[in-house]
PyMOL Python script that loads the backbone (N, CA, C, O; Angstrom):
from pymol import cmd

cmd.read_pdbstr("""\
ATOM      1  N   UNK A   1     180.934 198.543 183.660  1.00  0.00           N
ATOM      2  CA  UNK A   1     180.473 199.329 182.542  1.00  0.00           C
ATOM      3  C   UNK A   1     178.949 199.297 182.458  1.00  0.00           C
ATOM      4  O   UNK A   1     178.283 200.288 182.158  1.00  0.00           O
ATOM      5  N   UNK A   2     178.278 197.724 182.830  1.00  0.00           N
ATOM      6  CA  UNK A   2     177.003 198.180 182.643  1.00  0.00           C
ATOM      7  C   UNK A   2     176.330 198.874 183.939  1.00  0.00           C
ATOM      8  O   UNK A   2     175.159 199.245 183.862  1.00  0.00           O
ATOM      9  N   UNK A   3     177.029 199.038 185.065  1.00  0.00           N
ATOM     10  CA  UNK A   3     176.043 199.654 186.433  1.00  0.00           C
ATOM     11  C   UNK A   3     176.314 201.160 185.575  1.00  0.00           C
ATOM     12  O   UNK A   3     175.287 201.794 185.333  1.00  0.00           O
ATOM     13  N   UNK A   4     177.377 201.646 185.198  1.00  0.00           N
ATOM     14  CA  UNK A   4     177.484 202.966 184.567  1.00  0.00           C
ATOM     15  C   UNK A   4     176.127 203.062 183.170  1.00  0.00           C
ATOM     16  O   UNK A   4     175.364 204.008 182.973  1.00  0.00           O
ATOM     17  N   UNK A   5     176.166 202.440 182.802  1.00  0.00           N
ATOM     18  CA  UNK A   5     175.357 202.702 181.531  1.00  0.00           C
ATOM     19  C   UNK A   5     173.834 202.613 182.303  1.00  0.00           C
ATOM     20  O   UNK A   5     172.914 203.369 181.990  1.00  0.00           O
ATOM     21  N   UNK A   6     173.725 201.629 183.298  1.00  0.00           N
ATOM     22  CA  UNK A   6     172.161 201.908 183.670  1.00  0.00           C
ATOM     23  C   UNK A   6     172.160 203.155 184.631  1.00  0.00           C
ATOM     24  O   UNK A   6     171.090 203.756 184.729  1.00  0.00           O
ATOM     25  N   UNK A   7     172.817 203.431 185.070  1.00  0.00           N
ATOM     26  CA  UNK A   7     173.028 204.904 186.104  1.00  0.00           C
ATOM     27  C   UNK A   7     172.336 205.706 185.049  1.00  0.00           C
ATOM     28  O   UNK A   7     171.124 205.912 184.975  1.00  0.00           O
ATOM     29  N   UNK A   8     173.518 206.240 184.030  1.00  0.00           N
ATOM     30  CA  UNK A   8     173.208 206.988 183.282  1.00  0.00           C
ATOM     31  C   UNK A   8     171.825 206.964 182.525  1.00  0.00           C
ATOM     32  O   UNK A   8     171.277 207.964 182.063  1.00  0.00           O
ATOM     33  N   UNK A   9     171.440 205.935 182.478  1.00  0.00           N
ATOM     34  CA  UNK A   9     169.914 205.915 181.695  1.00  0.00           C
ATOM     35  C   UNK A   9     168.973 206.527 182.883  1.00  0.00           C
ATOM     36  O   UNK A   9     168.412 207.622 182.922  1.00  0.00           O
ATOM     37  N   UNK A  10     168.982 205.477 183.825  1.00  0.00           N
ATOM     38  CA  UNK A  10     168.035 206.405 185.007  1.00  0.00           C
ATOM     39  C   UNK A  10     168.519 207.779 185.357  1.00  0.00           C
ATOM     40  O   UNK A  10     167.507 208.333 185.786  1.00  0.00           O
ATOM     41  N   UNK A  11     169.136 208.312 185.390  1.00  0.00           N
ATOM     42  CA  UNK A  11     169.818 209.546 185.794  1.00  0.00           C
ATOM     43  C   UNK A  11     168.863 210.760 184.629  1.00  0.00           C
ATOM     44  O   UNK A  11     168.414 211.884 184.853  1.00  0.00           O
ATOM     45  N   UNK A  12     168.847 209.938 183.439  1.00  0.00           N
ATOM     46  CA  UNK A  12     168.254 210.575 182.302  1.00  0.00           C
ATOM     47  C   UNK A  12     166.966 210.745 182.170  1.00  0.00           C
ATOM     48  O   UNK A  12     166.355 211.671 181.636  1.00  0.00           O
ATOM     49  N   UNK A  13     166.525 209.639 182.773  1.00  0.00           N
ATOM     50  CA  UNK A  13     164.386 209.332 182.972  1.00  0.00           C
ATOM     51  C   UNK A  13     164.589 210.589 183.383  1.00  0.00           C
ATOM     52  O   UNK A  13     164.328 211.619 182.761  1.00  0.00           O
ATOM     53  N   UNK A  14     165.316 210.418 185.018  1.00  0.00           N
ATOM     54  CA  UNK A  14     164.745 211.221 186.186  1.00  0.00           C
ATOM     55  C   UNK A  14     164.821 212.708 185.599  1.00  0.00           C
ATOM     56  O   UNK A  14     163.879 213.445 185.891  1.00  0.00           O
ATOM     57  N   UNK A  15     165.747 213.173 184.878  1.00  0.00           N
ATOM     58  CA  UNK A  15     166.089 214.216 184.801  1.00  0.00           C
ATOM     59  C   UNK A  15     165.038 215.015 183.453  1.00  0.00           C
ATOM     60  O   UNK A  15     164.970 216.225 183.238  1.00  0.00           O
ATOM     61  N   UNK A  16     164.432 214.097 182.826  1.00  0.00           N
ATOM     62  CA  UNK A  16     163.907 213.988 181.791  1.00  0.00           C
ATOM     63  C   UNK A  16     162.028 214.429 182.367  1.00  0.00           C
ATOM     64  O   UNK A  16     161.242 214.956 181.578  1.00  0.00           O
ATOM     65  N   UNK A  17     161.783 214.205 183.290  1.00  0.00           N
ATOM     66  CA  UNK A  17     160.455 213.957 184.218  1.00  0.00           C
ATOM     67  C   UNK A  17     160.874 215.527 184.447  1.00  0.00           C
ATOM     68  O   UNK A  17     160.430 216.364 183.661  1.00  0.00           O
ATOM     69  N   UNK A  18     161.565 215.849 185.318  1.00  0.00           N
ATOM     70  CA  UNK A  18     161.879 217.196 185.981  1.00  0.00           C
ATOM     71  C   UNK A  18     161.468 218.381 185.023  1.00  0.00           C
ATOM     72  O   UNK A  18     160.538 219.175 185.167  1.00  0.00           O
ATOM     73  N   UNK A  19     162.859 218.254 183.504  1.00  0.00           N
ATOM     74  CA  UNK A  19     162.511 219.658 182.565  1.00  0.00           C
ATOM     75  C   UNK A  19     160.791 218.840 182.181  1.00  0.00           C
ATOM     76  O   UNK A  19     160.172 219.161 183.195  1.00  0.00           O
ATOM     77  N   UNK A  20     160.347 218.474 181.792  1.00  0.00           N
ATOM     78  CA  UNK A  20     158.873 218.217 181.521  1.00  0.00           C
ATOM     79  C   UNK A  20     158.099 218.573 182.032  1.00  0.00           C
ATOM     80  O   UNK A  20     157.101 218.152 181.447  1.00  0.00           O
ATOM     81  N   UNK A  21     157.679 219.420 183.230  1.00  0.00           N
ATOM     82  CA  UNK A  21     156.399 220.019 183.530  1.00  0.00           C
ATOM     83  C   UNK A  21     157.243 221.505 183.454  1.00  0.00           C
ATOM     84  O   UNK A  21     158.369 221.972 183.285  1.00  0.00           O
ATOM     85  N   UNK A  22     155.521 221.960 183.763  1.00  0.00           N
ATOM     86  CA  UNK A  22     155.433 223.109 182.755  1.00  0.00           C
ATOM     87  C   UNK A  22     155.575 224.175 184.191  1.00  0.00           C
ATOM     88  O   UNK A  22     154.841 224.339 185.166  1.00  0.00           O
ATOM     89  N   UNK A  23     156.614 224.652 183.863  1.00  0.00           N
ATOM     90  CA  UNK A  23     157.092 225.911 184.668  1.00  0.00           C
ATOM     91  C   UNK A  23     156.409 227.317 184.870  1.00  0.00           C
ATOM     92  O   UNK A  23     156.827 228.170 185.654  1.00  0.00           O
ATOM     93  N   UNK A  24     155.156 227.463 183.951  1.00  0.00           N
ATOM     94  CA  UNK A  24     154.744 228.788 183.299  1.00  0.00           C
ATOM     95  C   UNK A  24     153.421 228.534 184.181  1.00  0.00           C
ATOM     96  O   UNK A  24     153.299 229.306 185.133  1.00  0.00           O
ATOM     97  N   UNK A  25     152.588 227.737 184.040  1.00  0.00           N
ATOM     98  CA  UNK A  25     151.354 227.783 184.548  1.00  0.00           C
ATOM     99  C   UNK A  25     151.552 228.261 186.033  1.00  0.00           C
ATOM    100  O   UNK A  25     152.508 228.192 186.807  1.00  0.00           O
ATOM    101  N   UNK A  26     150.424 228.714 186.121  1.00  0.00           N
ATOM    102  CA  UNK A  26     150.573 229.802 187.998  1.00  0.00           C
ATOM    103  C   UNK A  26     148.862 229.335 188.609  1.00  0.00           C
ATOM    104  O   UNK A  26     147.807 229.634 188.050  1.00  0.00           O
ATOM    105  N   UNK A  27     148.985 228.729 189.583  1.00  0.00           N
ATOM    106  CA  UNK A  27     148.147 228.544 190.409  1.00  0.00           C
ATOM    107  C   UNK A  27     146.688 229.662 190.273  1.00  0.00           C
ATOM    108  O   UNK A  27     146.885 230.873 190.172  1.00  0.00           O
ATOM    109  N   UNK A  28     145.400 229.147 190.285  1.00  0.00           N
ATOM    110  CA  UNK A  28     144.309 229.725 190.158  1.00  0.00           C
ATOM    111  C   UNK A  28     144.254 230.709 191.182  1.00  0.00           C
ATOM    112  O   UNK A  28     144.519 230.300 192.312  1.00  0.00           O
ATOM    113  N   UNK A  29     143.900 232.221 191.015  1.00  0.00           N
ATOM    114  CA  UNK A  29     143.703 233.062 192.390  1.00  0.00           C
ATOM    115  C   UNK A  29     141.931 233.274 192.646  1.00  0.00           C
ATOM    116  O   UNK A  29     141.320 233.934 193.486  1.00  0.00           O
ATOM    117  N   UNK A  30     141.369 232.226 191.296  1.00  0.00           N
ATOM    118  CA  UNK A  30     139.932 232.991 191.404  1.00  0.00           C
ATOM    119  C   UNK A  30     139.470 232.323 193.171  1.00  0.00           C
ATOM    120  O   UNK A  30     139.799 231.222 193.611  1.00  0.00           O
ATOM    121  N   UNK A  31     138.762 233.235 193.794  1.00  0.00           N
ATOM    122  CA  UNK A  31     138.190 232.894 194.605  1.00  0.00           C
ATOM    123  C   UNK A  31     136.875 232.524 194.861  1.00  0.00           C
ATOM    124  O   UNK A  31     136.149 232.987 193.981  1.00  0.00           O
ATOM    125  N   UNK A  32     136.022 231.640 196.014  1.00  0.00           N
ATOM    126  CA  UNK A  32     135.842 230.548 195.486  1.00  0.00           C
ATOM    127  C   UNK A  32     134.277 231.763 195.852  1.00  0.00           C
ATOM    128  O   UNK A  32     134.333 232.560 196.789  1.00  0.00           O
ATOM    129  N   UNK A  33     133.046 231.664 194.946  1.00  0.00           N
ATOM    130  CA  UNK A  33     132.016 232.160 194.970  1.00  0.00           C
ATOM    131  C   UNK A  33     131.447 232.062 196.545  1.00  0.00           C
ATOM    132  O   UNK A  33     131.468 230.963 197.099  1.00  0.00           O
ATOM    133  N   UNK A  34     130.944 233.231 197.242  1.00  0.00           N
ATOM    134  CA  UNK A  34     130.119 233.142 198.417  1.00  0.00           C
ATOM    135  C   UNK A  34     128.797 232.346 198.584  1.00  0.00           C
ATOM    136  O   UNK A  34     127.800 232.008 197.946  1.00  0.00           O
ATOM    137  N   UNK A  35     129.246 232.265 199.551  1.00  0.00           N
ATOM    138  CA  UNK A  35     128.230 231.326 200.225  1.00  0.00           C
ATOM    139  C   UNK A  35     126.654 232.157 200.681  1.00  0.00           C
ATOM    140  O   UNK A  35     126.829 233.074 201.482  1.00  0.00           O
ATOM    141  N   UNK A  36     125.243 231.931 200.270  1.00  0.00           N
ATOM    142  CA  UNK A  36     124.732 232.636 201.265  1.00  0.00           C
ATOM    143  C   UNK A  36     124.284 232.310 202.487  1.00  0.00           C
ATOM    144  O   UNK A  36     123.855 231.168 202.651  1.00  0.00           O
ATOM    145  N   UNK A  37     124.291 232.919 203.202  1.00  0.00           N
ATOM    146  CA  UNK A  37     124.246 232.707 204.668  1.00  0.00           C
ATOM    147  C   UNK A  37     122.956 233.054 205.040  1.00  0.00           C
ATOM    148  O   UNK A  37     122.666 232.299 205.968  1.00  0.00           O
ATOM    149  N   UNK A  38     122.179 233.679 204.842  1.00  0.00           N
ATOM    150  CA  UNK A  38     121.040 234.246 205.169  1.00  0.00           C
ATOM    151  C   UNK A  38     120.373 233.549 205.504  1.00  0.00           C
ATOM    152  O   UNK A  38     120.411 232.573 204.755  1.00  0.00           O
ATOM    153  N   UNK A  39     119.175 233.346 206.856  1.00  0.00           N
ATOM    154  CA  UNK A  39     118.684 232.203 207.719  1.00  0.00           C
ATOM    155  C   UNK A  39     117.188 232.254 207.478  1.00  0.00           C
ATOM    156  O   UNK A  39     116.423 232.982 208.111  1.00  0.00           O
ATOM    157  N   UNK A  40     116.793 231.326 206.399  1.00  0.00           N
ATOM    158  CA  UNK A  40     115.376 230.967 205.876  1.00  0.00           C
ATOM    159  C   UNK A  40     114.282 231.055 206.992  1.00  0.00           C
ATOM    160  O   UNK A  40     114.323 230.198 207.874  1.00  0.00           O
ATOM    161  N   UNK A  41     113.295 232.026 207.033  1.00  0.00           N
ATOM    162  CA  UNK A  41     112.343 232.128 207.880  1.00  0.00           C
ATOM    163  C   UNK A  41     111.247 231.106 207.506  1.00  0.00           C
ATOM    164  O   UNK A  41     111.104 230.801 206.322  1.00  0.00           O
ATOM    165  N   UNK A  42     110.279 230.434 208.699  1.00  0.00           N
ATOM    166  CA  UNK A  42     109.238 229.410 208.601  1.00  0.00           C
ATOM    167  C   UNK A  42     108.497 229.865 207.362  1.00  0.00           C
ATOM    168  O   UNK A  42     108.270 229.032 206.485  1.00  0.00           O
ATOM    169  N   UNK A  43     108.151 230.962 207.237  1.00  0.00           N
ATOM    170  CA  UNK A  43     107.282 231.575 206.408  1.00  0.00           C
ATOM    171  C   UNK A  43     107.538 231.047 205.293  1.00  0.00           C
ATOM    172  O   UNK A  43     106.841 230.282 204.626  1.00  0.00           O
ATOM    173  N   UNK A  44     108.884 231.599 205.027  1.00  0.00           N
ATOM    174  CA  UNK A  44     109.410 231.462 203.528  1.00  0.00           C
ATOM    175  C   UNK A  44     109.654 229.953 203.110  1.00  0.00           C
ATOM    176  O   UNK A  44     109.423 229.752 201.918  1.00  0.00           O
ATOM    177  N   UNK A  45     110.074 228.846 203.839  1.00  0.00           N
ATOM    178  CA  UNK A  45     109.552 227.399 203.567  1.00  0.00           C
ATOM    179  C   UNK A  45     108.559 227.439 203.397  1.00  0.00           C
ATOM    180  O   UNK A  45     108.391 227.293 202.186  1.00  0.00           O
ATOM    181  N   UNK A  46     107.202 227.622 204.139  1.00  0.00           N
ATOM    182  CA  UNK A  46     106.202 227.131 204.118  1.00  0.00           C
ATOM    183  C   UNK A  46     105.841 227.995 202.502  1.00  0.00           C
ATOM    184  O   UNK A  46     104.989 227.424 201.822  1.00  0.00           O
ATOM    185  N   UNK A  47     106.254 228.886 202.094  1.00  0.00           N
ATOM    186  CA  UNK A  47     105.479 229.790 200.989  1.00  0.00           C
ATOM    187  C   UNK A  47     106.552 228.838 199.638  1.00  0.00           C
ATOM    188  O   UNK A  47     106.353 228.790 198.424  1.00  0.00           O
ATOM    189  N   UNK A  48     107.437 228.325 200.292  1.00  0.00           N
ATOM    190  CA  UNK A  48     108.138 227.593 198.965  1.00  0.00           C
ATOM    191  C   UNK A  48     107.566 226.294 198.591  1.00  0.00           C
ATOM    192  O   UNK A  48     107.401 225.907 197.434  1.00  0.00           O
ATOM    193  N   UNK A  49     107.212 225.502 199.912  1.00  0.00           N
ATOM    194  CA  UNK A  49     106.472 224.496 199.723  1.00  0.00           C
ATOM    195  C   UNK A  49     105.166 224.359 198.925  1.00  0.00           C
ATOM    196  O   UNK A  49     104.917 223.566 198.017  1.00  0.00           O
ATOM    197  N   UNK A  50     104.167 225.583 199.624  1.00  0.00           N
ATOM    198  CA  UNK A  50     103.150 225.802 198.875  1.00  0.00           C
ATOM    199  C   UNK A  50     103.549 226.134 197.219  1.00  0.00           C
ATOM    200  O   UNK A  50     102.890 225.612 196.320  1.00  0.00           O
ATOM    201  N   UNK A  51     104.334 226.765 197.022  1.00  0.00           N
ATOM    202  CA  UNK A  51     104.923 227.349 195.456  1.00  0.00           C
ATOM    203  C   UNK A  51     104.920 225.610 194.702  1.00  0.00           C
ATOM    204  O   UNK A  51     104.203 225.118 193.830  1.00  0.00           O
ATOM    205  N   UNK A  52     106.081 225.037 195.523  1.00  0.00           N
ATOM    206  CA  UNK A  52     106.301 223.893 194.790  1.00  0.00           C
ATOM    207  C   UNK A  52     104.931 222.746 194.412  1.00  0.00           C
ATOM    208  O   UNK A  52     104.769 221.850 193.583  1.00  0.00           O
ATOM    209  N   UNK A  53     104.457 223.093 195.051  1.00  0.00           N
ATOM    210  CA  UNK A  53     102.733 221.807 195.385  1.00  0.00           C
ATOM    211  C   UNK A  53     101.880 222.184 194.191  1.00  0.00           C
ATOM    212  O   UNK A  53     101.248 221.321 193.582  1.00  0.00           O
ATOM    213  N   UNK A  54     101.856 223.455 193.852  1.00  0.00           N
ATOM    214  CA  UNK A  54     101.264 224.313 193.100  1.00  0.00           C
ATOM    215  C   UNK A  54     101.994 224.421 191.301  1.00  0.00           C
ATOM    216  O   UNK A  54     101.394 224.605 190.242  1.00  0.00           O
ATOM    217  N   UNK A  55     103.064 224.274 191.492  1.00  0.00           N
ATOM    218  CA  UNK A  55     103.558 223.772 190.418  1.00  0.00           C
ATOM    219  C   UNK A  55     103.494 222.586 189.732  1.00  0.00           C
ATOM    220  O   UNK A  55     103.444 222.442 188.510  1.00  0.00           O
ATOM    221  N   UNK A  56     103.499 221.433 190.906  1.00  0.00           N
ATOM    222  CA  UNK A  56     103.102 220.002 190.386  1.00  0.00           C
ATOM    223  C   UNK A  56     101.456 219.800 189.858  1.00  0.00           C
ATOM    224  O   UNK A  56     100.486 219.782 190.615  1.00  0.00           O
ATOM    225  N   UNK A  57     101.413 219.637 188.182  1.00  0.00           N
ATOM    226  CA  UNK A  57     100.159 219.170 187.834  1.00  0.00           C
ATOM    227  C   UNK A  57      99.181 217.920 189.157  1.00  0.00           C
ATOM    228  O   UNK A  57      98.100 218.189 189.679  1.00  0.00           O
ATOM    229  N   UNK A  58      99.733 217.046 189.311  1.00  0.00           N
ATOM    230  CA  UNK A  58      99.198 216.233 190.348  1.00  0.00           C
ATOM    231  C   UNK A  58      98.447 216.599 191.210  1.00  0.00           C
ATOM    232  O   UNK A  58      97.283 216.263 191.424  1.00  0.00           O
ATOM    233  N   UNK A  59      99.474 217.712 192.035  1.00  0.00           N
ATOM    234  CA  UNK A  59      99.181 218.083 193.665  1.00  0.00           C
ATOM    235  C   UNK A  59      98.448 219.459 193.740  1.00  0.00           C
ATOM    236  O   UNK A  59      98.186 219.956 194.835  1.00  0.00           O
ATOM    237  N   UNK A  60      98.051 220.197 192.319  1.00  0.00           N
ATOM    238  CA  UNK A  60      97.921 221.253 192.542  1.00  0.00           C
ATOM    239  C   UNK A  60      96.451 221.703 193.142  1.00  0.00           C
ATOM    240  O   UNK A  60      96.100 222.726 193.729  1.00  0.00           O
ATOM    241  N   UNK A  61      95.722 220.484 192.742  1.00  0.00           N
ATOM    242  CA  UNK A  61      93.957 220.421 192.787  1.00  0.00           C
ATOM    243  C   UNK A  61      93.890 220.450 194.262  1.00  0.00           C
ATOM    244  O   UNK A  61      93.159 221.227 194.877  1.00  0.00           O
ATOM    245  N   UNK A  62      94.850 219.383 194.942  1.00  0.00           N
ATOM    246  CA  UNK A  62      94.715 219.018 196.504  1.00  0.00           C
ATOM    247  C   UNK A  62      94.635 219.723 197.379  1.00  0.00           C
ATOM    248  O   UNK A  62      95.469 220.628 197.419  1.00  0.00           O
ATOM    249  N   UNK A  63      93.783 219.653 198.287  1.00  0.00           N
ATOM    250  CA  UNK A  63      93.922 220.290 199.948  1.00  0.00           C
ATOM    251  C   UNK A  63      95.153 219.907 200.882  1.00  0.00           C
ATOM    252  O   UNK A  63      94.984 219.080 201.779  1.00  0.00           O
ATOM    253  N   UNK A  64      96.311 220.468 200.688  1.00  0.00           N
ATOM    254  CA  UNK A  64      97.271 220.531 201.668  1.00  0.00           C
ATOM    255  C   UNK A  64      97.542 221.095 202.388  1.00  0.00           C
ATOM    256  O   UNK A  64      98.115 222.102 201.972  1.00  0.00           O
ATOM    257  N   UNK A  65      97.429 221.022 203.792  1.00  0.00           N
ATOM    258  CA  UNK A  65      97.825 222.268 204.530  1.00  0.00           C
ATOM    259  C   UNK A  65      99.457 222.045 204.658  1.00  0.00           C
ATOM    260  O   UNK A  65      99.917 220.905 204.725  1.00  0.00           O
ATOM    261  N   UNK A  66     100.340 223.278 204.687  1.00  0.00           N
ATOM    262  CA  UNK A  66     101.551 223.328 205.090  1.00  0.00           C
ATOM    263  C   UNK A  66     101.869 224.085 206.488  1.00  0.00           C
ATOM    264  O   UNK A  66     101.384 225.176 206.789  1.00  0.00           O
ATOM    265  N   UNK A  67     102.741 223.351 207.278  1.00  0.00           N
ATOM    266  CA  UNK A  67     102.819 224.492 208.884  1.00  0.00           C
ATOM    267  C   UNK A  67     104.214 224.645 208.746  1.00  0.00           C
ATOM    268  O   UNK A  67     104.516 224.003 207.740  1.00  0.00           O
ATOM    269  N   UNK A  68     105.143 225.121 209.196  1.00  0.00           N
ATOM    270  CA  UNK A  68     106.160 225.038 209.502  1.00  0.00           C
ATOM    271  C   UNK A  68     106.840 225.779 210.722  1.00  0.00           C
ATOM    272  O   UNK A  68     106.775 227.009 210.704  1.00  0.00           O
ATOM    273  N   UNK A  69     107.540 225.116 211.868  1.00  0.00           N
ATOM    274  CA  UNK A  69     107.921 225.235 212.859  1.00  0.00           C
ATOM    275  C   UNK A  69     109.238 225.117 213.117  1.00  0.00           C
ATOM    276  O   UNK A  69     109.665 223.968 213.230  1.00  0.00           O
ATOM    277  N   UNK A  70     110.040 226.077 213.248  1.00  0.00           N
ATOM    278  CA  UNK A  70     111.330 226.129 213.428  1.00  0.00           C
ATOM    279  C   UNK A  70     112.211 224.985 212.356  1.00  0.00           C
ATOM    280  O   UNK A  70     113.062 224.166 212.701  1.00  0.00           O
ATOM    281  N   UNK A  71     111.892 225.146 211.528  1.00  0.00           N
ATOM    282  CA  UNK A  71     112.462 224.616 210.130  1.00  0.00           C
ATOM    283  C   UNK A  71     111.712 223.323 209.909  1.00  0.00           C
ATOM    284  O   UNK A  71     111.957 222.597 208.945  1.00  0.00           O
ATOM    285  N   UNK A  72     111.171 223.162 210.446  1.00  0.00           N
ATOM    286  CA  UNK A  72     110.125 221.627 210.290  1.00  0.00           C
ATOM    287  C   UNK A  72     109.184 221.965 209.658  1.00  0.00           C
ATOM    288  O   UNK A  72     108.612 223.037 209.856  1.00  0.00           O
ATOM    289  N   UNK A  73     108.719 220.827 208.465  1.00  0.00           N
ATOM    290  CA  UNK A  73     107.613 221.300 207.928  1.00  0.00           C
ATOM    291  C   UNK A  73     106.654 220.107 207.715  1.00  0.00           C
ATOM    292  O   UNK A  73     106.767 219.196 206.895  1.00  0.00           O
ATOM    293  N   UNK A  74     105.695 220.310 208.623  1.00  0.00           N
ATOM    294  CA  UNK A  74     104.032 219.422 208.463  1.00  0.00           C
ATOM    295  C   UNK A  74     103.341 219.642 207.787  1.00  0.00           C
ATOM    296  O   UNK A  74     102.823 220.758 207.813  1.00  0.00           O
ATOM    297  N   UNK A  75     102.825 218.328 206.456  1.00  0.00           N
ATOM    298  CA  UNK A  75     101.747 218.517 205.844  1.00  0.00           C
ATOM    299  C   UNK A  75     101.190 217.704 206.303  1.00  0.00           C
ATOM    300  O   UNK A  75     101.696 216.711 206.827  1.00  0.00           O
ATOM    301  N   UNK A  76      99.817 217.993 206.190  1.00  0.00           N
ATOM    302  CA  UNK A  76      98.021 217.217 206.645  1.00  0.00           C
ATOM    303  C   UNK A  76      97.164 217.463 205.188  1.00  0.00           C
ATOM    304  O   UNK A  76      97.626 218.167 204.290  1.00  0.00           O
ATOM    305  N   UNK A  77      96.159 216.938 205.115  1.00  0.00           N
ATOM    306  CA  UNK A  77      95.296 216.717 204.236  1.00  0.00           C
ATOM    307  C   UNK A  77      94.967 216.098 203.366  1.00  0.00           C
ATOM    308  O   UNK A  77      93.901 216.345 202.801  1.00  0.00           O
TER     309      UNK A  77
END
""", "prot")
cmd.dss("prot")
cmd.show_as("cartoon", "prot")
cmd.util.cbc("prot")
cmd.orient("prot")
């Protein structure tokens, strides 16, 4: 009598877990925002770098030169 009575209790968790999630909710279709791909020219580092140097109160007074070479970017000064 009691293996029956604990059957039945677990039988009840389990079954109890199952109706409990939620049947209605539907998987997200948003898709996921693009990527850009577009391949940063030396120029445009070197003109961001300068942007950024120029923004900093600190660095803005300074003589920096910026070069940039196939995505590498050297400062001197």
């Amino acid at each position: 009598m009691k293996r029956i009575l604990i059957t039945a209790v677990a039988l009840t968790l389990a079954s109890s877990a199952v109706w409990a999630q939620d049947k209605t909710a539907k998987p997200s279709k948003a898709k996921p925002a693009a990527a850009d791909c577009t391949k940063t020219t030396d120029s445009q580092i070197t003109e961001n770098v300068k942007a950024k140097f120029a923004g900093t109160a600190s660095l803005k007074d300074q003589t920096i030169n910026v070069a940039t070479s196939t995505g590498v970017v050297t400062l001197t000064g």
